[in-house]
C-alpha positions as protocol buffer text, in pm:
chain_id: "A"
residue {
  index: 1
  type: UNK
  ca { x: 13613 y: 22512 z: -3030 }
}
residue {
  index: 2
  type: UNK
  ca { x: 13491 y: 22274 z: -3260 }
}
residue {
  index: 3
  type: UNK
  ca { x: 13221 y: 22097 z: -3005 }
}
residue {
  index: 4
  type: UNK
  ca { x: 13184 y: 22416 z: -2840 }
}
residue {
  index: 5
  type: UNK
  ca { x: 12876 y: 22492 z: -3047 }
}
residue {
  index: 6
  type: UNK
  ca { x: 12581 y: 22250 z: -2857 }
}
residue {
  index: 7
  type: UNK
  ca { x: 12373 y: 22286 z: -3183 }
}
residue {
  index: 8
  type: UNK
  ca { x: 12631 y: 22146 z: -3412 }
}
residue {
  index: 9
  type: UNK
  ca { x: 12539 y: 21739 z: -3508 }
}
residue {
  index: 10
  type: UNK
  ca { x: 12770 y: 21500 z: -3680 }
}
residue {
  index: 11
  type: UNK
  ca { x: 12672 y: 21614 z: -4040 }
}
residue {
  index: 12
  type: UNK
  ca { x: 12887 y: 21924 z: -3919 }
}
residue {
  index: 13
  type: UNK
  ca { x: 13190 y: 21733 z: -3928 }
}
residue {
  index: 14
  type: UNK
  ca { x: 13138 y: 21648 z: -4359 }
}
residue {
  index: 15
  type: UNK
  ca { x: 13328 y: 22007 z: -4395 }
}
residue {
  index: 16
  type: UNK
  ca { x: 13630 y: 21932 z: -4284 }
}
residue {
  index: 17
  type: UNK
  ca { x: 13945 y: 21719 z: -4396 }
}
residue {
  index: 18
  type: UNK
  ca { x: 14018 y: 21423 z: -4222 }
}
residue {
  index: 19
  type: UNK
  ca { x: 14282 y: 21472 z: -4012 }
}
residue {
  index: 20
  type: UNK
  ca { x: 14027 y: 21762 z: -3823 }
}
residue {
  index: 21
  type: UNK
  ca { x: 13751 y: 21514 z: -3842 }
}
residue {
  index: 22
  type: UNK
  ca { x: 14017 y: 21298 z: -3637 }
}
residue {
  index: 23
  type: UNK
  ca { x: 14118 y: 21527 z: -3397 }
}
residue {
  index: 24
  type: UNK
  ca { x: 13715 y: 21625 z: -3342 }
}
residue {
  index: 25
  type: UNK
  ca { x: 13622 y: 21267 z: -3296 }
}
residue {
  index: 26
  type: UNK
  ca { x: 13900 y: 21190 z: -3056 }
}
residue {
  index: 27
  type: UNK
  ca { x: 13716 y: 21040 z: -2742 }
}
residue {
  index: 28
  type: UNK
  ca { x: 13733 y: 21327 z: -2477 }
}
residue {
  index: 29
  type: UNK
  ca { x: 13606 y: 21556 z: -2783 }
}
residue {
  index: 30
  type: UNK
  ca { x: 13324 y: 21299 z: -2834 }
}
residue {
  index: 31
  type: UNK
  ca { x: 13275 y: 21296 z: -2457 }
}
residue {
  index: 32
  type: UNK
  ca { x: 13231 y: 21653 z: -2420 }
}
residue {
  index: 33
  type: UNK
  ca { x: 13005 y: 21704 z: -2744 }
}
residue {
  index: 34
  type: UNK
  ca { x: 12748 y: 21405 z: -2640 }
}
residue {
  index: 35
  type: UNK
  ca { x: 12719 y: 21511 z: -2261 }
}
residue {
  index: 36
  type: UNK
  ca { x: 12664 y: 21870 z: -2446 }
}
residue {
  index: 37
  type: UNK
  ca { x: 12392 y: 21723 z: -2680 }
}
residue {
  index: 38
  type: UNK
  ca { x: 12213 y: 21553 z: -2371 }
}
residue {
  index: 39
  type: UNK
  ca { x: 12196 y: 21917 z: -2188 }
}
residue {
  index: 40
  type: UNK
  ca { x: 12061 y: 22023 z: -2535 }
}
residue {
  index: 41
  type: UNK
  ca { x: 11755 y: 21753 z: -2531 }
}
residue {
  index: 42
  type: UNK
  ca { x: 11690 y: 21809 z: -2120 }
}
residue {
  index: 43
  type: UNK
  ca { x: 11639 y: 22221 z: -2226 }
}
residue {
  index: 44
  type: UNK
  ca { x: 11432 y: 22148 z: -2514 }
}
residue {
  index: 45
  type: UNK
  ca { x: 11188 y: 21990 z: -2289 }
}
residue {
  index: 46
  type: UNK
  ca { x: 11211 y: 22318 z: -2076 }
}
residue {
  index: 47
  type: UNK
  ca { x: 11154 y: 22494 z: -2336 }
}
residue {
  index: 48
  type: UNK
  ca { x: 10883 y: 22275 z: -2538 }
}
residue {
  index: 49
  type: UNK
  ca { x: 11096 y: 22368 z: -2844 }
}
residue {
  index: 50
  type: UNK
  ca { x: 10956 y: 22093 z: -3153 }
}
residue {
  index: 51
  type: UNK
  ca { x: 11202 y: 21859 z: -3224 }
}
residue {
  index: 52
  type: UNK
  ca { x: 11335 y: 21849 z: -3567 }
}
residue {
  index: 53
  type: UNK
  ca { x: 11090 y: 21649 z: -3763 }
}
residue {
  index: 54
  type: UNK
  ca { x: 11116 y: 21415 z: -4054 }
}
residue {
  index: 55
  type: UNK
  ca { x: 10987 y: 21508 z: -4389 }
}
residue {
  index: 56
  type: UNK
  ca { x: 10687 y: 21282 z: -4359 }
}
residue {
  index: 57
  type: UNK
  ca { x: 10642 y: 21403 z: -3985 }
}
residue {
  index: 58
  type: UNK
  ca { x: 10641 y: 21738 z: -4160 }
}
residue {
  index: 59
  type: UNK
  ca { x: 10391 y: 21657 z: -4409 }
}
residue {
  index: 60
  type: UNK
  ca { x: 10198 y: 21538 z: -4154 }
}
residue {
  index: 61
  type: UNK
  ca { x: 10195 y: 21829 z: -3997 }
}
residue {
  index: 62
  type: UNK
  ca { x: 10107 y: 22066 z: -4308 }
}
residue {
  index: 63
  type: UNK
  ca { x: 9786 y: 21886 z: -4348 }
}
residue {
  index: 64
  type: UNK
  ca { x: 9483 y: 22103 z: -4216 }
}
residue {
  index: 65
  type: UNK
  ca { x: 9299 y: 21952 z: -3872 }
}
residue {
  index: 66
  type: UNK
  ca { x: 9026 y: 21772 z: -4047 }
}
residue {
  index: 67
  type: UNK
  ca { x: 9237 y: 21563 z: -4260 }
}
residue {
  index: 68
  type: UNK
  ca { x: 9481 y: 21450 z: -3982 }
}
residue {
  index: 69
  type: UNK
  ca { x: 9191 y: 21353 z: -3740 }
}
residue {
  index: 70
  type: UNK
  ca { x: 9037 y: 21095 z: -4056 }
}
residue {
  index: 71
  type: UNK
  ca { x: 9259 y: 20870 z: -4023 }
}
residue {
  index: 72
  type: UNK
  ca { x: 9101 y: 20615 z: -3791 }
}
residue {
  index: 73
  type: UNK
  ca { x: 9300 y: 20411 z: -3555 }
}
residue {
  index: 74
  type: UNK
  ca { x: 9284 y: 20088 z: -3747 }
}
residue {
  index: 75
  type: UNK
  ca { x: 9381 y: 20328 z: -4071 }
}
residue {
  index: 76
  type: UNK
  ca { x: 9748 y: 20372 z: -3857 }
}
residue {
  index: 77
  type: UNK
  ca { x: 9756 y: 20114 z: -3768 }
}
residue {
  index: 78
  type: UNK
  ca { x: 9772 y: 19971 z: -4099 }
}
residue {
  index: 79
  type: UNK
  ca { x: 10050 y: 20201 z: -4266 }
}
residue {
  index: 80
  type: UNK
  ca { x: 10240 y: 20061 z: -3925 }
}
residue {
  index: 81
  type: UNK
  ca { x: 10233 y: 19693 z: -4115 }
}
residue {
  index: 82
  type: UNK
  ca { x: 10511 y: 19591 z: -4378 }
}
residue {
  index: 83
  type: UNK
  ca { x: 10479 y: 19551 z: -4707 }
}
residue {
  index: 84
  type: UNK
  ca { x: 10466 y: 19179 z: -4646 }
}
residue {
  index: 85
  type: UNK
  ca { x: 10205 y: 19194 z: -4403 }
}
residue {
  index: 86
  type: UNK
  ca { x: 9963 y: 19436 z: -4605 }
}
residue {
  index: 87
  type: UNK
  ca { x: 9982 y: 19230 z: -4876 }
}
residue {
  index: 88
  type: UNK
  ca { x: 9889 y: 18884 z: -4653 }
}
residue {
  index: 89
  type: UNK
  ca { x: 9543 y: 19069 z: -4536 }
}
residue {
  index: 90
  type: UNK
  ca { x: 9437 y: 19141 z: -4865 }
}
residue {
  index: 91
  type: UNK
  ca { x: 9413 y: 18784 z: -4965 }
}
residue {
  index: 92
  type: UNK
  ca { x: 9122 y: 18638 z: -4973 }
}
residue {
  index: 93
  type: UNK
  ca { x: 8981 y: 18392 z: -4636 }
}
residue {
  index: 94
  type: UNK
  ca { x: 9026 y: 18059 z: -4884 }
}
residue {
  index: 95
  type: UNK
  ca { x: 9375 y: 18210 z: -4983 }
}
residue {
  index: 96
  type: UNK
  ca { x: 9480 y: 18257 z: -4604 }
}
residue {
  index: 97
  type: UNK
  ca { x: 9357 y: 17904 z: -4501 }
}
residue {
  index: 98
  type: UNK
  ca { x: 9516 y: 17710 z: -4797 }
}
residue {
  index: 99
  type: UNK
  ca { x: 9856 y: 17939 z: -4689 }
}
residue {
  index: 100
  type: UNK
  ca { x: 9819 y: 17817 z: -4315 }
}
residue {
  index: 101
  type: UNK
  ca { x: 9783 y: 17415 z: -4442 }
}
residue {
  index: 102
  type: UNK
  ca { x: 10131 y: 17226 z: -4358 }
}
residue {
  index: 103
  type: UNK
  ca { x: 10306 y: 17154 z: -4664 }
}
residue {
  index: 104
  type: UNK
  ca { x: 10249 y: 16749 z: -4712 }
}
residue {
  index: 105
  type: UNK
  ca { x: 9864 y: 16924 z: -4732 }
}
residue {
  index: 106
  type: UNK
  ca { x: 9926 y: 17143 z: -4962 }
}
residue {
  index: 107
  type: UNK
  ca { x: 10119 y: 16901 z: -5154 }
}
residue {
  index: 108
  type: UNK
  ca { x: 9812 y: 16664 z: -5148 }
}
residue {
  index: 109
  type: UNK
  ca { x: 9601 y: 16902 z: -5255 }
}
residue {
  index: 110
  type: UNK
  ca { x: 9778 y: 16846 z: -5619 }
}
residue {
  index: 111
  type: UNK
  ca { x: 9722 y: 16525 z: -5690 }
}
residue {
  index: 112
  type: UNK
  ca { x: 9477 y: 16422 z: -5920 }
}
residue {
  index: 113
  type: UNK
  ca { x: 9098 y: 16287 z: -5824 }
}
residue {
  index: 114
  type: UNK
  ca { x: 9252 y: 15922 z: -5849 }
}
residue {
  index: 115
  type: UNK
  ca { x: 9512 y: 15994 z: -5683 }
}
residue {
  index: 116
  type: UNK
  ca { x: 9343 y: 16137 z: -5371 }
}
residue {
  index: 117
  type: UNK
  ca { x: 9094 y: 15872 z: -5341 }
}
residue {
  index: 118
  type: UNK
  ca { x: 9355 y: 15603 z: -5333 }
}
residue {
  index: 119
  type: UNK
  ca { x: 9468 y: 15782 z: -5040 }
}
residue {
  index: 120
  type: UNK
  ca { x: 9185 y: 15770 z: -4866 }
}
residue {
  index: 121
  type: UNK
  ca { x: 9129 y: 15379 z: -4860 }
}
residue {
  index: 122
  type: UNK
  ca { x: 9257 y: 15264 z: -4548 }
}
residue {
  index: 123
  type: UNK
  ca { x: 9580 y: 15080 z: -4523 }
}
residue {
  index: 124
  type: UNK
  ca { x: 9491 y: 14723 z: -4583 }
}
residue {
  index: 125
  type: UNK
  ca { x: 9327 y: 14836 z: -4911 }
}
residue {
  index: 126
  type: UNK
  ca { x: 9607 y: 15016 z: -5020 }
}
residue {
  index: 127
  type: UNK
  ca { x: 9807 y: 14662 z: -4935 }
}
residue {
  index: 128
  type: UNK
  ca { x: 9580 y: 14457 z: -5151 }
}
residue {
  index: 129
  type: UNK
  ca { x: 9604 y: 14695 z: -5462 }
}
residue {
  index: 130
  type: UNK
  ca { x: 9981 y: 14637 z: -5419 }
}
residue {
  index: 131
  type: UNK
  ca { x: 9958 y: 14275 z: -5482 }
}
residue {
  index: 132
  type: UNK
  ca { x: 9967 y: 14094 z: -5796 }
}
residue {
  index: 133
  type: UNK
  ca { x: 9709 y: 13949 z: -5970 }
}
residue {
  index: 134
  type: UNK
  ca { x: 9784 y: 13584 z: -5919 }
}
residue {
  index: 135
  type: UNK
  ca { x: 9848 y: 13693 z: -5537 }
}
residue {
  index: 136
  type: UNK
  ca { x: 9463 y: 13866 z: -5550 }
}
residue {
  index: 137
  type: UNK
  ca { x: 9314 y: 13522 z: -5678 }
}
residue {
  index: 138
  type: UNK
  ca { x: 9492 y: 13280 z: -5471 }
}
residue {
  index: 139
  type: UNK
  ca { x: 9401 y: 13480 z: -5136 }
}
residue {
  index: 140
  type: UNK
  ca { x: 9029 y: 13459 z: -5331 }
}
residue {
  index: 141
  type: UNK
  ca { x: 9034 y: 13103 z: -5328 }
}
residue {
  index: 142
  type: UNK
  ca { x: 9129 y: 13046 z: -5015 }
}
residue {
  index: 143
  type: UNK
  ca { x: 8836 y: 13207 z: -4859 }
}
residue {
  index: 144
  type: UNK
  ca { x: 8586 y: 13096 z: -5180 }
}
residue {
  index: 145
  type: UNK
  ca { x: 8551 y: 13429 z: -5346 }
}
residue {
  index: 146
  type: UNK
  ca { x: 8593 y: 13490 z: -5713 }
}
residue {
  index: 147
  type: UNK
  ca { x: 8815 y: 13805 z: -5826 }
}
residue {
  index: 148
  type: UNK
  ca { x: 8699 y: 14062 z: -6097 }
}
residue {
  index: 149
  type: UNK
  ca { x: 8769 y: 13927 z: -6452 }
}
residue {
  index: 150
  type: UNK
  ca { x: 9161 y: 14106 z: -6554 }
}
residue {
  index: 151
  type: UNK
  ca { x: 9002 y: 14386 z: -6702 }
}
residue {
  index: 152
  type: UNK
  ca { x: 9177 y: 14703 z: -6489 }
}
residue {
  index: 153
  type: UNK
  ca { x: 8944 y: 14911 z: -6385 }
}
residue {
  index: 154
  type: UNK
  ca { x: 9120 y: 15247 z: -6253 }
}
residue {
  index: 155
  type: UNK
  ca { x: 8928 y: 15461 z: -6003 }
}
């Protein structure tokens, strides 16, 4: 039969016109071919037969001793990374910490010099900037001060 064949995979299936393909994958065919396949995988443990590899298991495996055993640990461990991930380490420390700042930081981290120090006055001061002139000078007199002459002078 079709399934009779233990080392026959799915790929063999690609030869044949649908209506077989049909008839093969009808579910007591399936059955029968998967409880095959898992007899298969208990006998090549038996019989320590390799498994069929990948390419790059294979080219693994063509390399002579010495080069497989220099690649370190922490050398595997990086080719395990993603993309992504690979390309995160190789930033530098400053790079990393700005990334890990919340975004309102970040954000503050683009305003200009004046723009910074403003926010750093403490609330009241900020208050008092936001007042008119005529406002500044009449709190002024009430507690016998005299304000700066209306020349603006920006930070």
């Amino acid at each position: 039969t079709l399934l009779g064949n233990p080392e026959i995979g799915w790929t063999y299936f690609k030869h044949f016109p649908t209506k077989n393909v049909l008839k093969a994958c009808s579910p007591k065919n399936v059955q029968k071919f998967q409880v095959q396949r898992d007899q298969k995988q208990k006998n090549c443990k038996k019989l320590k037969i390799t498994r069929i590899r990948s390419q790059s298991q294979r080219v693994v495996r063509d390399r002579s001793r010495n080069q497989r055993v220099i690649r370190s640990r922490s050398q595997r461990v990086a080719r395990n990374r993603s993309r992504s991930q690979r390309v995160t380490r190789n930033r530098s420390r400053s790079q990393r910490v700005v990334r890990n700042r919340s975004r309102s930081q970040r954000v503050v981290r683009n305003r200009s010099r004046s723009q910074r120090v403003v926010r750093n006055r403490s609330r009241s001061q900020r208050v008092v900037r936001n007042r008119s002139r005529s406002q500044r000078v009449a709190k002024a007199r009430s507690q016998n001060r005299s304000v700066a002459r209306a020349t603006k002078v920006r930070i």
